[in-house]
Short mmCIF file of the C-alpha atoms (twelve columns), coordinates in Angstrom:
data_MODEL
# 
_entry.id   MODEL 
# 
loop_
_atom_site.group_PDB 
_atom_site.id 
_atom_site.type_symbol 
_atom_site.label_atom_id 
_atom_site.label_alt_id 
_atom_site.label_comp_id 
_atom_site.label_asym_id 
_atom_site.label_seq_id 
_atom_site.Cartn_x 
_atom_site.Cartn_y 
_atom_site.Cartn_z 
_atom_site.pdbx_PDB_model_num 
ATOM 1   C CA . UNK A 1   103.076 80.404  86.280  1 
ATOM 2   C CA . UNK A 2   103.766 80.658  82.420  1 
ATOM 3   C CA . UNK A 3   104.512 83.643  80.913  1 
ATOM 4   C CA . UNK A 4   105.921 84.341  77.328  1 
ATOM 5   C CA . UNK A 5   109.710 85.224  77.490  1 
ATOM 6   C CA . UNK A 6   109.869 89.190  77.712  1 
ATOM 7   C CA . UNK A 7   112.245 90.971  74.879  1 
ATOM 8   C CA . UNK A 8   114.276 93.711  75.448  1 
ATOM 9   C CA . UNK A 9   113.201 96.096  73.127  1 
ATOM 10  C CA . UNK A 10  109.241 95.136  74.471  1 
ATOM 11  C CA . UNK A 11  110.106 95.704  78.130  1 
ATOM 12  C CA . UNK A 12  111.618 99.434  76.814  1 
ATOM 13  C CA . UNK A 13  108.907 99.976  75.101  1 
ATOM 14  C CA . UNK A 14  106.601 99.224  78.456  1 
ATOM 15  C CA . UNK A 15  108.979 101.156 80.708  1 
ATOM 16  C CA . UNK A 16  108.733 104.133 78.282  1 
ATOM 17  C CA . UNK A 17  104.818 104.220 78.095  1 
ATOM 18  C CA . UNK A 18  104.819 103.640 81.878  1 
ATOM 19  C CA . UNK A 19  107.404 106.730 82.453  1 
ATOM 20  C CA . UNK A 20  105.426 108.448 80.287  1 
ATOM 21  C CA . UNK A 21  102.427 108.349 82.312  1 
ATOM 22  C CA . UNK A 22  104.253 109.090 85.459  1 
ATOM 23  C CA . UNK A 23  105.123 112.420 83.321  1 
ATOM 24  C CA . UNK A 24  101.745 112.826 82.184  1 
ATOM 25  C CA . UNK A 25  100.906 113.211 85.917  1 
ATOM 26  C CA . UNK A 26  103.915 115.260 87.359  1 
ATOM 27  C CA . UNK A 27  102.523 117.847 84.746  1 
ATOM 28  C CA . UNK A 28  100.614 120.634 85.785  1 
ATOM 29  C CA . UNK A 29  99.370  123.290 81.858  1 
ATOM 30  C CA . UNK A 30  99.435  125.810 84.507  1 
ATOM 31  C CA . UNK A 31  103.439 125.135 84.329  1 
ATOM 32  C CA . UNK A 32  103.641 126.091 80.222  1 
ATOM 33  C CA . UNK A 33  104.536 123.423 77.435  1 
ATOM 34  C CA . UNK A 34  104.840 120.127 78.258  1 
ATOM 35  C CA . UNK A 35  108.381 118.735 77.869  1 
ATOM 36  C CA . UNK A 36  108.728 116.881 74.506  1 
ATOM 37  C CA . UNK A 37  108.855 112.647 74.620  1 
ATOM 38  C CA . UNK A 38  108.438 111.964 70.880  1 
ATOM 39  C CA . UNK A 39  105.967 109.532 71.818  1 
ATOM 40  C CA . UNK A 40  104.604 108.944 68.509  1 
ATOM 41  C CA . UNK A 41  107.936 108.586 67.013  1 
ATOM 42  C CA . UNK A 42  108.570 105.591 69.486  1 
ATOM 43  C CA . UNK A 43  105.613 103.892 69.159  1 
ATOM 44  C CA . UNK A 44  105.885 104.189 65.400  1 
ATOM 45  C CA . UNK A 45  109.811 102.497 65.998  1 
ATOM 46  C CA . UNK A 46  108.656 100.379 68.257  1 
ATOM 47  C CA . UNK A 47  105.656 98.735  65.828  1 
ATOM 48  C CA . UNK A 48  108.070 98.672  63.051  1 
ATOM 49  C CA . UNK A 49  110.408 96.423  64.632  1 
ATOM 50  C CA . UNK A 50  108.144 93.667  65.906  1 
ATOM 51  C CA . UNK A 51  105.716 93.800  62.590  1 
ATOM 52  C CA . UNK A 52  109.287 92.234  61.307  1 
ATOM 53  C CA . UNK A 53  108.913 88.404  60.997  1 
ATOM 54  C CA . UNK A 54  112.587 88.456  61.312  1 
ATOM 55  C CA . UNK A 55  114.928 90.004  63.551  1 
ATOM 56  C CA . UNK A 56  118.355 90.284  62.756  1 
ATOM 57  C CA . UNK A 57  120.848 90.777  65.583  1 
ATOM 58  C CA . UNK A 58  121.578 94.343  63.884  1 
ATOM 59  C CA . UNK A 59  117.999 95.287  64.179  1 
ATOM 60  C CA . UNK A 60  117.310 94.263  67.836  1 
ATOM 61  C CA . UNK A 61  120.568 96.641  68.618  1 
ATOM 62  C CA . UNK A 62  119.116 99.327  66.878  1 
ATOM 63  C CA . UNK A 63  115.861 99.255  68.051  1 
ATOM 64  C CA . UNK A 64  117.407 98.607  71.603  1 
ATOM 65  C CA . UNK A 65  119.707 101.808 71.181  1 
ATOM 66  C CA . UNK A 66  116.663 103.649 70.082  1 
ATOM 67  C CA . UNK A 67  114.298 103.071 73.105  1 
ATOM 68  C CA . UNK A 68  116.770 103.726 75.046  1 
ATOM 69  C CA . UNK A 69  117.538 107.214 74.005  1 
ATOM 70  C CA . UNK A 70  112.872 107.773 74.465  1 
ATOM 71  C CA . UNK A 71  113.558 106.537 77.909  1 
ATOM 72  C CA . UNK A 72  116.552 108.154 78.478  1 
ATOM 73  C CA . UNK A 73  114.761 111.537 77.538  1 
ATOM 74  C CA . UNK A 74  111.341 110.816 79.586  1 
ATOM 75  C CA . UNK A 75  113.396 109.907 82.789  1 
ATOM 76  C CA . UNK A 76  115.027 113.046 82.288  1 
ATOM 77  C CA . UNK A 77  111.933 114.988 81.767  1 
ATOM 78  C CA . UNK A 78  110.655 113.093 85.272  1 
ATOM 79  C CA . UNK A 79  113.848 114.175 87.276  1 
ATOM 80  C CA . UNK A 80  113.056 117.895 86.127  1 
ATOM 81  C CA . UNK A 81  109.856 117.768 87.296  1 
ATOM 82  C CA . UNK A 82  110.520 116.325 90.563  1 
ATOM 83  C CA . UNK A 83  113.375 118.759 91.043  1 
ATOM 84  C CA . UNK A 84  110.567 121.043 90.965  1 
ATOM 85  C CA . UNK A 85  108.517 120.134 93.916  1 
ATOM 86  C CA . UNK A 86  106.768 117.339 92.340  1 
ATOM 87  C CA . UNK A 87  105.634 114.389 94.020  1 
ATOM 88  C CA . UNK A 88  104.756 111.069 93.494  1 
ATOM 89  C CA . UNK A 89  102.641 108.206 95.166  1 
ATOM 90  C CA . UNK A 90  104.205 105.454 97.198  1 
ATOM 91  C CA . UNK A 91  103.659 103.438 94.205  1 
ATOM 92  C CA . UNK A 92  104.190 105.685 91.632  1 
ATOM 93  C CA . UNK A 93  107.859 106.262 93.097  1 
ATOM 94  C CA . UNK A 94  108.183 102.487 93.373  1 
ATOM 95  C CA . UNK A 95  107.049 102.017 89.750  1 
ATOM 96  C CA . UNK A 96  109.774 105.161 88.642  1 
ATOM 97  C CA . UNK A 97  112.273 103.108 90.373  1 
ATOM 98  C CA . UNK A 98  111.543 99.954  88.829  1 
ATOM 99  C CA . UNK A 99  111.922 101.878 85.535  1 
ATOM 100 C CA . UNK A 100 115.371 103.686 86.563  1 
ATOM 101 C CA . UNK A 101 116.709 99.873  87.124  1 
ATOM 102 C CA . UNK A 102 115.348 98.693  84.205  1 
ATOM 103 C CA . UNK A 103 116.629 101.749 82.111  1 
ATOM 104 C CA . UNK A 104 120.472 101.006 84.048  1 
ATOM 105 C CA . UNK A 105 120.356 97.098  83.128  1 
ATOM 106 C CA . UNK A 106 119.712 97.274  79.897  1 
ATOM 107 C CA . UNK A 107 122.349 100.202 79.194  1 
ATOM 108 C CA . UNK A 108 124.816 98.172  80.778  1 
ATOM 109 C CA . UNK A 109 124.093 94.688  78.470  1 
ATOM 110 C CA . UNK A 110 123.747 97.287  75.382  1 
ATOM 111 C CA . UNK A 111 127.203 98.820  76.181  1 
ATOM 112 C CA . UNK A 112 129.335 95.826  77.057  1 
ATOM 113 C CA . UNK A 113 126.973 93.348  74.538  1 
ATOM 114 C CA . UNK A 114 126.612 90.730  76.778  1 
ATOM 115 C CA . UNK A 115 122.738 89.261  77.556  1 
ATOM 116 C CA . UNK A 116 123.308 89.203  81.292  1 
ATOM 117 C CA . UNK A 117 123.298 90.872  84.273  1 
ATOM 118 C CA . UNK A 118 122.518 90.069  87.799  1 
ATOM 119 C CA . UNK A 119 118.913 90.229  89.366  1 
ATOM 120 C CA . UNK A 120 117.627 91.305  85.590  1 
ATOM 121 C CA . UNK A 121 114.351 92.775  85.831  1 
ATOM 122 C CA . UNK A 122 111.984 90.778  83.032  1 
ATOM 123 C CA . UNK A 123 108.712 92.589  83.921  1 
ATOM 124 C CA . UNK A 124 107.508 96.433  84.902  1 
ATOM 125 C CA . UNK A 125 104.574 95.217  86.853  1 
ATOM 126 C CA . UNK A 126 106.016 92.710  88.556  1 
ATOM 127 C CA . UNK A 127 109.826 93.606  88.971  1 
ATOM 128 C CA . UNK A 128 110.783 90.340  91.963  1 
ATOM 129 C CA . UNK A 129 110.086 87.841  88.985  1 
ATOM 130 C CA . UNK A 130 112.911 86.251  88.033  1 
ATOM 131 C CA . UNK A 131 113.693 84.021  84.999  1 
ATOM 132 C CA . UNK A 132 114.240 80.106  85.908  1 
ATOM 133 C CA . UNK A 133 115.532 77.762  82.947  1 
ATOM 134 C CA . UNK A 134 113.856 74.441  83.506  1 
ATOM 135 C CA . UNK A 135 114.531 73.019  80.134  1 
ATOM 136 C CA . UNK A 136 111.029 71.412  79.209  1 
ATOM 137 C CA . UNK A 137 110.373 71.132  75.599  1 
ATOM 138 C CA . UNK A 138 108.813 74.172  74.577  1 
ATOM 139 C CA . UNK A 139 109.348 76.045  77.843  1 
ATOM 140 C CA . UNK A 140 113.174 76.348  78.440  1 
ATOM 141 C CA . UNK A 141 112.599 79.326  80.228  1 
ATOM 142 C CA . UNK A 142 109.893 80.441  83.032  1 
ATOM 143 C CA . UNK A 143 108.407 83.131  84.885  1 
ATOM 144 C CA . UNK A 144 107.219 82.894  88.382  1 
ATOM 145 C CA . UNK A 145 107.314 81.241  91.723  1 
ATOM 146 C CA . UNK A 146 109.779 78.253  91.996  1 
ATOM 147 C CA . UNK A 147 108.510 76.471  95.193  1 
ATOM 148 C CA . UNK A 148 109.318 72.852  96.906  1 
ATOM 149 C CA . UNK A 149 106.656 70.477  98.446  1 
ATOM 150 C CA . UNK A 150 106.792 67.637  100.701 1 
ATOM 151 C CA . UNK A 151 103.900 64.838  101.296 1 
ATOM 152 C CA . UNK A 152 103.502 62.572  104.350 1 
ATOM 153 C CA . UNK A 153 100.555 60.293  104.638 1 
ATOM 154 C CA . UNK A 154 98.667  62.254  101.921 1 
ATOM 155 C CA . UNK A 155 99.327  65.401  103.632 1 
ATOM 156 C CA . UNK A 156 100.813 68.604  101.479 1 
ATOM 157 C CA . UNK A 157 103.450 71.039  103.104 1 
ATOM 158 C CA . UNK A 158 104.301 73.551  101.389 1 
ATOM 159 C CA . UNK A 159 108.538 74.015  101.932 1 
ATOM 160 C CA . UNK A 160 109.782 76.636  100.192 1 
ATOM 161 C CA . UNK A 161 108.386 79.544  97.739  1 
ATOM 162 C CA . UNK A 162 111.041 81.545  95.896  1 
ATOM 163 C CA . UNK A 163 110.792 83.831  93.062  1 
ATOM 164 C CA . UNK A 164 114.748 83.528  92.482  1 
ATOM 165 C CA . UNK A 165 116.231 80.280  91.125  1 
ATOM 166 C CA . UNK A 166 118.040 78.171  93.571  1 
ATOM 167 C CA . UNK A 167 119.343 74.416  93.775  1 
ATOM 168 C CA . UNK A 168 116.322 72.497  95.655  1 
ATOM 169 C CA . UNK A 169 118.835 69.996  96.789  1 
ATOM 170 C CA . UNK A 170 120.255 72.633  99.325  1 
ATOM 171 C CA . UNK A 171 116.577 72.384  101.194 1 
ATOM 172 C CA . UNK A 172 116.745 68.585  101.674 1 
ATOM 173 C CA . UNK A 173 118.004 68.573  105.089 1 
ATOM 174 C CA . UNK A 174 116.190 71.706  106.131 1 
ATOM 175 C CA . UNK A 175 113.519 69.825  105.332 1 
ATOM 176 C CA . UNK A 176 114.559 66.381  107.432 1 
ATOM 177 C CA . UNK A 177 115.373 68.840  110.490 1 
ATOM 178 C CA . UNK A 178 111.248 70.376  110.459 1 
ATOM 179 C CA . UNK A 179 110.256 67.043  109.712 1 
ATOM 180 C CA . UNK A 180 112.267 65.820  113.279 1 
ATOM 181 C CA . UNK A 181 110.994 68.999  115.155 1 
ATOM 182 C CA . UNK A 182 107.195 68.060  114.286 1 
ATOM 183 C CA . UNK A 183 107.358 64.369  114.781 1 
ATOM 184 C CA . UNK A 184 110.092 64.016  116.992 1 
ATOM 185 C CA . UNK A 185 111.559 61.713  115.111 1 
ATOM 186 C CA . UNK A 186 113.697 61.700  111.266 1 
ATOM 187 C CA . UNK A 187 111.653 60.175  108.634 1 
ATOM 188 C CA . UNK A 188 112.704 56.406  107.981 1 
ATOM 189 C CA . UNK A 189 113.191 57.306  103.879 1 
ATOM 190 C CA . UNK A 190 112.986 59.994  101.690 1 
ATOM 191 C CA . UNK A 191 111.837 59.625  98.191  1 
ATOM 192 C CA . UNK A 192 113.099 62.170  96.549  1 
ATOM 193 C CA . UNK A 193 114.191 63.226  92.627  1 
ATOM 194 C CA . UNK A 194 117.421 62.848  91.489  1 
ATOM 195 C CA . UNK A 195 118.678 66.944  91.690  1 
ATOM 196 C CA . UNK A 196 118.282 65.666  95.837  1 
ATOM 197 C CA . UNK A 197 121.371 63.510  95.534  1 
ATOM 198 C CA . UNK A 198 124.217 64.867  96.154  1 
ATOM 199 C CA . UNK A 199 127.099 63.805  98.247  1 
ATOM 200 C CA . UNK A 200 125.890 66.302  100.866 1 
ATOM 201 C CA . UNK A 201 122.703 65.118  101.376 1 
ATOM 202 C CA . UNK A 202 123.695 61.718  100.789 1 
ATOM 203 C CA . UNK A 203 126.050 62.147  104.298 1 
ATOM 204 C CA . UNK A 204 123.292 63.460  105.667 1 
ATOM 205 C CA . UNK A 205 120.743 60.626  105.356 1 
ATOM 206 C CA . UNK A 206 123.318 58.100  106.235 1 
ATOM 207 C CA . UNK A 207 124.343 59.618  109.345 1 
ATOM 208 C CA . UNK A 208 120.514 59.646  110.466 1 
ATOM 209 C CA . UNK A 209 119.759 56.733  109.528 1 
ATOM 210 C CA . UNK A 210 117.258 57.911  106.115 1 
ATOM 211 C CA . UNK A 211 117.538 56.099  103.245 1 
ATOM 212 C CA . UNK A 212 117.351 58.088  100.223 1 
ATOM 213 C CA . UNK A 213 115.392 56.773  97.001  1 
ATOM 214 C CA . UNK A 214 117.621 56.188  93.929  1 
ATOM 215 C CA . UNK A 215 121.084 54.057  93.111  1 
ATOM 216 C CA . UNK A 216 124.598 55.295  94.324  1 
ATOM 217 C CA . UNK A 217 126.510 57.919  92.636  1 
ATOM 218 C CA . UNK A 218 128.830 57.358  90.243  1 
ATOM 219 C CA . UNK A 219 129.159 53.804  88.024  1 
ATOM 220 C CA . UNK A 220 128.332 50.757  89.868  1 
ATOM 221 C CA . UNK A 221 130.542 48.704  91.272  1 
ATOM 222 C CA . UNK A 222 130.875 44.931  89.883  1 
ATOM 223 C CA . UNK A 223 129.209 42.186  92.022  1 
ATOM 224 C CA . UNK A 224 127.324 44.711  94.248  1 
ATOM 225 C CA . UNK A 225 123.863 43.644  94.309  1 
ATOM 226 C CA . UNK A 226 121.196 46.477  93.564  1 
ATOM 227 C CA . UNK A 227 117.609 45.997  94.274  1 
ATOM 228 C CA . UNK A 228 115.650 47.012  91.419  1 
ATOM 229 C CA . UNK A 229 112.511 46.121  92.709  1 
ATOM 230 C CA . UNK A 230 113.025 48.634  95.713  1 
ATOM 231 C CA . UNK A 231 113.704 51.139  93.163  1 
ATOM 232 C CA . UNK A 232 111.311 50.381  91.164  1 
ATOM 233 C CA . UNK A 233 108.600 50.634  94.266  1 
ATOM 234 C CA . UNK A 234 110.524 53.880  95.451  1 
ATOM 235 C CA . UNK A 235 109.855 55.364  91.863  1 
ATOM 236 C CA . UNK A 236 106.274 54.334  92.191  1 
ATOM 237 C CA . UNK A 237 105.796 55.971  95.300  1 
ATOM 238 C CA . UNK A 238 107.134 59.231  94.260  1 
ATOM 239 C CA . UNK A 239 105.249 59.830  91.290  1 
ATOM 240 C CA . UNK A 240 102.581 61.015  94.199  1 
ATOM 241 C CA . UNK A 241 104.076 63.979  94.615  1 
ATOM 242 C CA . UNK A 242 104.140 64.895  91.226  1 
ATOM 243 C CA . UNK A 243 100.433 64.616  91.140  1 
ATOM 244 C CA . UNK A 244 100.181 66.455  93.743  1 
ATOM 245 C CA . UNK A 245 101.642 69.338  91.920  1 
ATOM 246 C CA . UNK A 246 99.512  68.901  88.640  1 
ATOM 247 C CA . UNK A 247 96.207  68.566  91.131  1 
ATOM 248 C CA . UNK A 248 97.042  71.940  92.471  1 
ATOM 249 C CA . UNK A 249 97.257  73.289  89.094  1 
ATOM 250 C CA . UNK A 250 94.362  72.056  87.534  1 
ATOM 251 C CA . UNK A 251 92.054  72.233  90.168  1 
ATOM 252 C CA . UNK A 252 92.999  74.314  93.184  1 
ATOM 253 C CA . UNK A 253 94.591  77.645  91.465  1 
ATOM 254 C CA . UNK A 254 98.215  77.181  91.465  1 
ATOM 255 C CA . UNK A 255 98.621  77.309  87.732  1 
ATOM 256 C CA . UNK A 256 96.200  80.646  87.570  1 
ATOM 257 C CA . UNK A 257 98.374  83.050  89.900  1 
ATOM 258 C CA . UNK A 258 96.881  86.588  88.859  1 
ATOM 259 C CA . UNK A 259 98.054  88.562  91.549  1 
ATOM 260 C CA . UNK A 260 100.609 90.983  91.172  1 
ATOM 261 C CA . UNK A 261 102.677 92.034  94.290  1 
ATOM 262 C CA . UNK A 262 104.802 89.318  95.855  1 
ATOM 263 C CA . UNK A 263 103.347 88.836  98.806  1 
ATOM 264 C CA . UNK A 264 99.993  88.456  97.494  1 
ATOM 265 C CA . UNK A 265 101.191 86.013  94.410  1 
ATOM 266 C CA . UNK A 266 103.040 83.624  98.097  1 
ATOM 267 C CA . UNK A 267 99.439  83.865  99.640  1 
ATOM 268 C CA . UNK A 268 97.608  82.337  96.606  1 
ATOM 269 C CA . UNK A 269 100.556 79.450  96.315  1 
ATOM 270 C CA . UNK A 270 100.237 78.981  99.919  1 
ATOM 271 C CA . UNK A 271 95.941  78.595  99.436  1 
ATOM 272 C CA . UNK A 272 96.347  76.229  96.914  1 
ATOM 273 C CA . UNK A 273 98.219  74.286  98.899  1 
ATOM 274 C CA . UNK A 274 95.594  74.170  101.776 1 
ATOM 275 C CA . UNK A 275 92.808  73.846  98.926  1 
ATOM 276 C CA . UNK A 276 94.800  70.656  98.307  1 
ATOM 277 C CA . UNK A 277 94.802  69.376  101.692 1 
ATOM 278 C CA . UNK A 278 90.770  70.150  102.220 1 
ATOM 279 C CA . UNK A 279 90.429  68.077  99.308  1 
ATOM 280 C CA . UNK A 280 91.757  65.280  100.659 1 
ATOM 281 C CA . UNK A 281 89.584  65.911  103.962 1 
ATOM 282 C CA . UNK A 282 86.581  66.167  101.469 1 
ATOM 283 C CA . UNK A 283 87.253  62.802  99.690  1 
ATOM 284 C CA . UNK A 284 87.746  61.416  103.293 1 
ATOM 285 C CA . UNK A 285 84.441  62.516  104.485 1 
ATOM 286 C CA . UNK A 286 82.637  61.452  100.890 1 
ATOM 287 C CA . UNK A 287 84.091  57.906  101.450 1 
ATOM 288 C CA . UNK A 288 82.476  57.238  105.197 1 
ATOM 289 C CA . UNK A 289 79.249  58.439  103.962 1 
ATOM 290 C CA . UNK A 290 79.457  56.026  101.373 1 
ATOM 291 C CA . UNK A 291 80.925  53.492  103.931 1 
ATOM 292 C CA . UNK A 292 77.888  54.115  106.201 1 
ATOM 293 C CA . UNK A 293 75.055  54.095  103.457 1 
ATOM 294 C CA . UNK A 294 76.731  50.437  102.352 1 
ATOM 295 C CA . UNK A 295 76.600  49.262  105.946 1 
ATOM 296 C CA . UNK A 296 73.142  50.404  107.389 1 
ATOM 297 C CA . UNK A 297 70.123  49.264  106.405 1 
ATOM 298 C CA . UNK A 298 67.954  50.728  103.974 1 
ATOM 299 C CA . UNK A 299 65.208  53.071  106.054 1 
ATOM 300 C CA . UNK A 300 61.713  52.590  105.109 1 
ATOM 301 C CA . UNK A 301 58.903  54.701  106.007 1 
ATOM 302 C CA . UNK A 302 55.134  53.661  105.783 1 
ATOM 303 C CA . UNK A 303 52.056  56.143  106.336 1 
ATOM 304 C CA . UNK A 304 48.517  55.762  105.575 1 
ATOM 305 C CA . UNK A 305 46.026  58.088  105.072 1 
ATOM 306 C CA . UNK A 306 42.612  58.407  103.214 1 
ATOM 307 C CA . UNK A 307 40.855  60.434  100.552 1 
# 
């Protein structure tokens, strides 16, 4: 799931309007004057900064500094309220703390300078996504679920779904262990990308008995012989899985993910994956009827009748 890389001052911006909302509702003109956001002013700062085809590194921090003070203000204006007697939905509170984190991050970073800080909050709507640098030409950075899939005999599991980055080779023998526990048996290879092998998992497969796709690490010793025909094959073999990933995103949903909570956004992931697998019942089914029309012999039917 794609999504363009959030800025700072932009995600302000959003928490602001969205605090201001939550104040628009807390509100009651039975109460007397409403307490004063300078809304307009912001959204006139706000417009004036990103109408800028340029952004110098002195702008962003002034722009930064300013929707921070707007924020700083509404939250302010929100505590008052709720010191009142105020109250809040479940998910207006959750949306007002979402806010309050976002507001406390991006002090920190503006204070000590620095562009990081841990479990940073990149989106008001969806505060669990995380960003994952993947490094792909034109997308260095993305937004969403990072997940792991295995495939045996055609068959799609889906292995892990996270929405915070992690090293995939620390699921490898995980993996080997469900694999035993469902066929009662370790699998006889695992083809596998190189990220899988480490020394760890390299231990691993030896001491079972797997043999893991891919040369040795480190340079290659002189005289060993090295079967590049294997690899070759291995690689081959492999590349299935990686269609199996762009066949869930073009046809079975995994590449449109428009839900917003995280549970919801793991149950879509998790139907695509089944989508995949009833395709691959569907093409099953399509070939025996084909099979059986090739095989039987044409049915003709003969009836008379008069006029």
């Amino acid at each position: 799931m794609w999504k363009p890389h959030p800025q700072d001052v932009s995600l302000l911006n959003e928490a602001r309007e969205n605090a201001e909302k939550l104040l628009d509702v807390l509100h009651d003109p039975a109460d007397g004057k409403k307490p004063r956001t300078y809304r307009e002013r912001a959204r006139k700062d706000y417009l004036k900064y990103t109408r800028c085809r340029k952004h110098t590194a002195k702008m962003t921090r002034k722009a930064i500094g300013k929707q921070l003070t707007y924020l700083r203000r509404n939250l302010d204006a929100v505590d008052g309220k709720l010191s009142l007697g105020k109250s809040l939905t479940t998910r207006q509170m959750e949306r007002l703390d979402t806010i309050r984190t976002i507001y406390e991050q991006q002090k920190y970073m503006y204070d000590n300078q620095t562009r990081r800080v841990n479990d940073r909050i990149v989106s008001v709507s969806q505060p669990f996504i995380r960003p994952i640098v993947r490094g792909k030409a034109g997308k260095p950075v993305e937004f969403g679920a990072k997940l792991d899939i295995s495939v045996v005999d055609g068959w799609t599991r889906l292995e892990c779904c996270s929405f915070d980055a992690y090293n995939e080779a620390g699921n490898l023998q995980e993996m080997a262990e469900r694999f035993r526990d469902r066929e009662g048996h370790y699998p006889c290879r695992i083809l596998a990308d190189k990220i899988y092998r480490n020394r760890e998992n390299l231990n691993y497969c030896k001491e079972h008995g797997i043999r893991l796709s891919g040369p040795a690490l480190g340079r290659p010793r002189k005289g060993e012989p090295r079967d590049k025909s294997q690899d070759y094959r291995d690689e081959c073999e492999r590349v299935e899985v990686e269609r199996r990933f762009s066949l869930a995103k073009r046809k079975c949903g995994m590449g449109l993910v428009t839900a917003k909570l995280r549970e919801t956004s793991a149950h879509v992931i998790a139907m695509s994956v089944l989508v995949l697998n009833l395709r691959k019942i569907q093409c099953a089914i399509l070939q025996l009827l084909a099979f059986l029309r090739a095989i039987l012999p044409p049915k003709v039917t003969v009836k008379s009748g008069s006029v």
